[in-house]
N, C-alpha and C positions, 0 to 999 in steps of 0.2 A: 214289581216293586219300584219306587221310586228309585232317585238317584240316591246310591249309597254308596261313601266313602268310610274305608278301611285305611286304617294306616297308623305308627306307635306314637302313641304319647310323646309330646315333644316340651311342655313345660306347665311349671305347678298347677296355672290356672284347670289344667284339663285332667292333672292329676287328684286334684282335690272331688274333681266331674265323679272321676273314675268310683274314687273311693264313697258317696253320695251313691251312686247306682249301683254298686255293691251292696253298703248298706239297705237300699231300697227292696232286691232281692232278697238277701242273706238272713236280714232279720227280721225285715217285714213282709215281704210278700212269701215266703218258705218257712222264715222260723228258724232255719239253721243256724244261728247266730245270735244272741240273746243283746238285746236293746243297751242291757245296762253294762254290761261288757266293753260297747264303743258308744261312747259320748261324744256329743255334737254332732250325730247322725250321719258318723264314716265309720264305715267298715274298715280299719287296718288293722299290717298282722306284721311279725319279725321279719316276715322275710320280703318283702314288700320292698325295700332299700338294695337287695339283689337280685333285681327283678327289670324286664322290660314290658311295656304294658300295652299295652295292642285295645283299639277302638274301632266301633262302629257308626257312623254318622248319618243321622238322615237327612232331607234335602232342606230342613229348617236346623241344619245346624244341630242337632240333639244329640248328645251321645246315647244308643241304642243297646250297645252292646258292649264286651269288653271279655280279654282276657289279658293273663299274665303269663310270662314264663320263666323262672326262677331258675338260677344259674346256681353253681356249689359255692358252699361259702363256709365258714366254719359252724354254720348254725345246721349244715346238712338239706334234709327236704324233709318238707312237709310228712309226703309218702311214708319216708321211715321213722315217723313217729308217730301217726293215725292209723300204720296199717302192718299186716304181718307180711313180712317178704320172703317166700319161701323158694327162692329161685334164685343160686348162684350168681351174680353179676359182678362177682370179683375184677372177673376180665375185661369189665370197661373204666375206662377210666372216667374218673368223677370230673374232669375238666371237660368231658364229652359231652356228660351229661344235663339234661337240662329237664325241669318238671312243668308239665303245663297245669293251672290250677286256677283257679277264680275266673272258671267264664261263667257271667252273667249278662243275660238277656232279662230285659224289664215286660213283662205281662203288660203294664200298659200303657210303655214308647211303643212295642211289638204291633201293638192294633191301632196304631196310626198310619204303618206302612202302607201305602196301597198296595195291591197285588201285581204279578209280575210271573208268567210264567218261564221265562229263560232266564237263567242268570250262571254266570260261570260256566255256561256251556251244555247246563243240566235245564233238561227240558220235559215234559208229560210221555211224550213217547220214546224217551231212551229205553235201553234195553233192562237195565237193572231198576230195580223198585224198591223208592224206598219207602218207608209207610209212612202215609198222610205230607210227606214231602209238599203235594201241590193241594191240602188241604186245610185244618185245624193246624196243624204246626208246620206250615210251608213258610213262616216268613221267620219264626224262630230259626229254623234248620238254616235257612241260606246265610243268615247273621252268621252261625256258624261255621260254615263253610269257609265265610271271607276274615273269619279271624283266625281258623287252620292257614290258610294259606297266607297270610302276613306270617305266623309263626314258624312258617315251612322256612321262607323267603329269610329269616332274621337269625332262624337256626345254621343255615346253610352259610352264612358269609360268617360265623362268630365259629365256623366249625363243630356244632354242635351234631355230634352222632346217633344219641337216643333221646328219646322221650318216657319219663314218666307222668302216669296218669291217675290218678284216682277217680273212677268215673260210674254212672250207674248204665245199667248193661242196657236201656234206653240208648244214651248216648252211646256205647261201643258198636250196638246193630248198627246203626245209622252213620256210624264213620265205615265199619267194616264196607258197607254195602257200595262205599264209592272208589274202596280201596286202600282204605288211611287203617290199614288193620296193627292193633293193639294185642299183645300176648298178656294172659293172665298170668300174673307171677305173687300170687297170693291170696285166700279165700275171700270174701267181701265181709264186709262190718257196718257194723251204723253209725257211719259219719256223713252227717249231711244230707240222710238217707243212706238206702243198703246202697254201699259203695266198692266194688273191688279195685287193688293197686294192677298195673296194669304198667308192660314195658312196650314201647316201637321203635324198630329200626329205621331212622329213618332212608336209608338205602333201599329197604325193602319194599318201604310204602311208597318210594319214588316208583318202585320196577310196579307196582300193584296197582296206583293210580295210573302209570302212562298206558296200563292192560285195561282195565274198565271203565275208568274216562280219561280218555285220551284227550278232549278239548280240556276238560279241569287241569291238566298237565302238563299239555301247552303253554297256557296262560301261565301258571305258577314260572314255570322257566323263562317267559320271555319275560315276565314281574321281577325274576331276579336277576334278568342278564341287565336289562335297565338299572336296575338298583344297585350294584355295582359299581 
């Protein structure tokens, strides 16, 4: 893959980017999101204002990819009003807490990437396998990877402890397999497609990735001791 930089939204111009290639996904290329809903061709939503917004860049400058991660506010999370949560979380506290939600990758910035088989450490002959990782979806997956790890890196210094997720079990095999493991804490629905709400510790998924990728883990650390 070409050069790609990862790193959070830092003013309008790139927020306005953000919310354009949302809408691009969300309501045009999926369908999730109905046109006439968000006018002027952006995707926003409430909670979007207590939120940190995390990019993908390719080597012409484009934003590729993009996610958010929404802090507690008195509007709550998304989660708990899309989805049924059938699993006690009393015991964390909601100032811990944080919801990852609006990743989108554009189907066709995606296929201008060139190919790239190392990136973050992850390479054809590692020992775990993920599917189609270095194939049909290798250049989707790694976008993803490097907006996990800005989110790790932004969680960690804001002290955030968990993650919520609403995700389809597409995306949970494929975080599972490198260690980024998500507990089901509610059956799945149709939002956005079949979607289950979904908890991670992030303490857990730190012990999980530095056990089966050890280089992804590395880097995330030495990303954050920098960043600091």
């Amino acid at each position: 893959m070409g050069n790609l930089e990862f790193r959070m939204v830092t003013d309008k111009g790139e927020l306005d980017e953000v919310y354009k290639l949302r809408y691009k996904v969300y309501c045009e290329e999926k369908g999730f999101e109905s046109p006439e809903d968000h006018p002027g061709g952006v995707e926003i939503d409430e909670y979007d204002e207590n939120s940190v917004h995390f990019i993908a860049l390719n080597d012409r400058r484009h934003i590729i990819g993009t996610a958010r991660l929404i802090f507690n506010s008195e509007k709550g999370f998304p989660i708990e009003k899309n989805s049924k949560i059938e699993t006690d979380i009393s015991g964390i506290e909601r100032s811990r807490l944080g919801e990852i939600s609006r990743l989108a990758v554009s189907k066709e910035y995606c296929r201008r990437v060139e190919d790239q088989f190392i990136y973050f450490g992850v390479s054809e002959e590692d020992s775990f396998e993920i599917p189609n990782i270095f194939h049909d979806h290798r250049r989707r997956q790694l976008i993803v990877l490097g907006l996990y790890k800005l989110i790790y890196i932004e969680s960690k210094k804001r002290g955030c402890t968990h993650w919520f997720a609403v995700m389809s079990k597409g995306l949970y095999l494929l975080l599972r397999k490198i260690g980024i493991v998500f507990r089901p804490i509610g059956p799945a629905v149709n939002y956005h497609g079949l979607r289950a709400p979904y908890l991670g510790s992030v303490a857990e998924i730190e012990a999980a990735v530095e056990r089966v990728s050890p280089e992804l883990f590395r880097q995330a650390r030495e990303d954050l001791r920098r960043s600091m």
